[in-house]
C-alpha positions in Angstrom: 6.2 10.8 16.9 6.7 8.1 13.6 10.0 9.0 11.5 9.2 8.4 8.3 13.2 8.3 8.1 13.0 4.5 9.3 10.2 3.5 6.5 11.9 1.0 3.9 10.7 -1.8 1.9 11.7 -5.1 3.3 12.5 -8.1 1.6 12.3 -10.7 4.3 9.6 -10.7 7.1 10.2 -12.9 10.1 6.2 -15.0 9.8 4.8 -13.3 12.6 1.0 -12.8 12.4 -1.1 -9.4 13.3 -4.0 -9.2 15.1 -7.3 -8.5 12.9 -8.1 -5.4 15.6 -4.3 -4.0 14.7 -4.6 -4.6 10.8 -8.4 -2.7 10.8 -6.6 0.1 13.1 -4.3 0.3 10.0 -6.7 0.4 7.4 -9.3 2.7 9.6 -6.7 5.4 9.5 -6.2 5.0 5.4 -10.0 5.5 4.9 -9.1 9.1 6.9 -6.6 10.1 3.9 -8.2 13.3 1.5 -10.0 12.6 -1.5 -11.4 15.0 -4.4 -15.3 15.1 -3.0 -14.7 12.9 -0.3 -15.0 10.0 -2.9 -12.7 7.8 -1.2 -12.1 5.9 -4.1 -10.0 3.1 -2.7 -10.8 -0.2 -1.3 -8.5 -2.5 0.2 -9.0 -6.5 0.6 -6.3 -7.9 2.8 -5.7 -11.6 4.2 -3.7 -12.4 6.8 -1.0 -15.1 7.5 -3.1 -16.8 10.1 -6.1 -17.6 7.5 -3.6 -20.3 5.4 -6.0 -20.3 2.5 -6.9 -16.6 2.0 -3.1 -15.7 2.5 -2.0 -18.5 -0.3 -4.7 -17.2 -2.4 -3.4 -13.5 -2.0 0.4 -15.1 -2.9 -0.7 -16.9 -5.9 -1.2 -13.7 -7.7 1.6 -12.3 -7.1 4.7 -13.0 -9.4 7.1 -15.3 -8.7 10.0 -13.3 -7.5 7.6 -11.6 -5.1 5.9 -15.0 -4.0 9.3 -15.9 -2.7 9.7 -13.4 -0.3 6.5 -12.1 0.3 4.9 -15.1 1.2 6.7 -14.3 5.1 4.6 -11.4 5.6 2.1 -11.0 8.0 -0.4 -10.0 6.1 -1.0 -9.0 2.4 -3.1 -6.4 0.9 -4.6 -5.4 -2.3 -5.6 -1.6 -3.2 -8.1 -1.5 -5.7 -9.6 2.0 -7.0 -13.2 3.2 -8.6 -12.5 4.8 -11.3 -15.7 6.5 -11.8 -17.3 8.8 -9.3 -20.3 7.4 -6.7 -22.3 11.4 -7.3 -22.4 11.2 -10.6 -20.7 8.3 -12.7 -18.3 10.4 -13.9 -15.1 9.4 -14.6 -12.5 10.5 -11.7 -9.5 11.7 -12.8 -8.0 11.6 -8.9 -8.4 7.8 -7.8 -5.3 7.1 -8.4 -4.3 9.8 -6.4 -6.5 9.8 -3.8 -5.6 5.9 -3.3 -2.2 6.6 -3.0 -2.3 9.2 -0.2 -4.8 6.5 1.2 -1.7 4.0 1.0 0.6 6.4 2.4 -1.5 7.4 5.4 -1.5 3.3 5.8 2.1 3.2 5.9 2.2 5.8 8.9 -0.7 4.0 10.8 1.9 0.8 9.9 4.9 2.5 11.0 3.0 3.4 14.4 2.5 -0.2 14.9 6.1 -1.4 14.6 5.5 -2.7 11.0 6.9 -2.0 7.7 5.2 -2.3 4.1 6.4 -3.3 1.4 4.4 -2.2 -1.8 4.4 -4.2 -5.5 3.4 -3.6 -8.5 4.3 -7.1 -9.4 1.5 -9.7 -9.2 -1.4 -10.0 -12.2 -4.1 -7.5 -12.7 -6.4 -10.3 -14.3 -5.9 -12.8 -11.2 -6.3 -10.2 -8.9 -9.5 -9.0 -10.7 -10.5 -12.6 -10.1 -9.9 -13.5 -6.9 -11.6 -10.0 -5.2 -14.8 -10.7 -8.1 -13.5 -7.1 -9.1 -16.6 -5.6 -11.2 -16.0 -3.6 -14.2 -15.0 -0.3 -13.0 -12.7 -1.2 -10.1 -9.0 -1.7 -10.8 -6.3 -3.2 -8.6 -3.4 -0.8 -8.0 -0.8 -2.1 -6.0 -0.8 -5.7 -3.7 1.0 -4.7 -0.2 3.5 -7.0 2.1 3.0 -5.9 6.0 4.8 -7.4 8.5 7.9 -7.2 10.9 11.5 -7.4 8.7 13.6 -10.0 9.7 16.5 -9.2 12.4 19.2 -9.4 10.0 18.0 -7.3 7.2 19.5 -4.2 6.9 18.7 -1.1 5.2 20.0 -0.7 1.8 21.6 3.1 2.2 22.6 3.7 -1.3 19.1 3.3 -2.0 18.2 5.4 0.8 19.4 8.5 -0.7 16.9 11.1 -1.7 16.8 13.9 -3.6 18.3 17.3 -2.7 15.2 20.2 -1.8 16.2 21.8 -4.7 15.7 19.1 -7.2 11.9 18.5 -5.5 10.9 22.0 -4.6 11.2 24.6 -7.0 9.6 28.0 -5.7 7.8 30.5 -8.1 8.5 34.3 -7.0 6.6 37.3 -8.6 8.7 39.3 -11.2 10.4 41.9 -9.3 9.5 45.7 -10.3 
């Protein structure tokens, strides 16, 4: 069973590399997350640290804090979304959503592999929408560190802390008579 309780977002990955059959594993059980019509709206372009030139390609977009450390990953990824629907060209107002839960079935699959990931919103939209030949229509989301943490890094508990059920889950109860 994967504990979500030992998922964090590492800042320092030791440069080890993942196999290409371990990273599609990953991403196979992402394209198994629910969408509204089954539209699957996400795609996700990833280059790993043993291709040097698709990997530094991947790092150039993002910014420079997150170049720094995220260029010790093992792999990085890049979650784009369709914003209008395949059935009808209509505009889908649960992409974003959708791709998310696509992301977070990702970071189980991750988990299950003795990885952590380490999600960004820092890196540029226009590069990105560059480098992938992103047509009109497709947006990146969110550019993705995977890899092993270093040995040393420990978990920032403070940070850790979530929210009481009460503050998350509020339960609606019929009037009583």
């Amino acid at each position: 069973m994967i504990d979500l309780r030992s998922r964090f977002s590492p800042k320092a990955f030791d440069k080890s590399t993942i196999e290409e059959a371990d990273m599609a594993s990953i991403m196979e059980i992402a394209s198994w997350a629910p969408s509204a019509y089954n539209e699957q709206p996400w795609r996700f372009h990833a280059a790993l640290r043993q291709d040097e030139e698709a990997f530094s390609s991947f790092v150039k977009v993002l910014t420079e804090g997150n170049q720094k450390w995220a260029q010790n990953a093992s792999a990085l990824v890049f979650s784009v979304v369709r914003r209008e629907r395949s059935r009808d060209g209509l505009r889908n107002d649960y992409a974003f959503y959708d791709t998310g839960q696509a992301v977070a079935h990702m970071t189980i699959a991750a988990l299950g592999h003795g990885l952590q990931m380490h999600q960004m919103q820092g890196f540029s939209p226009a590069e990105c929408r560059q480098l992938l030949s992103l047509p009109s229509g497709i947006d990146p989301v969110t550019a993705i560190a995977i890899g092993r943490p270093t040995k040393d890094q420990t978990v920032d508990m403070p940070h850790r802390v979530r929210k009481e059920g009460d503050e998350v889950f509020l339960f609606h109860k019929s009037p009583k008579a």
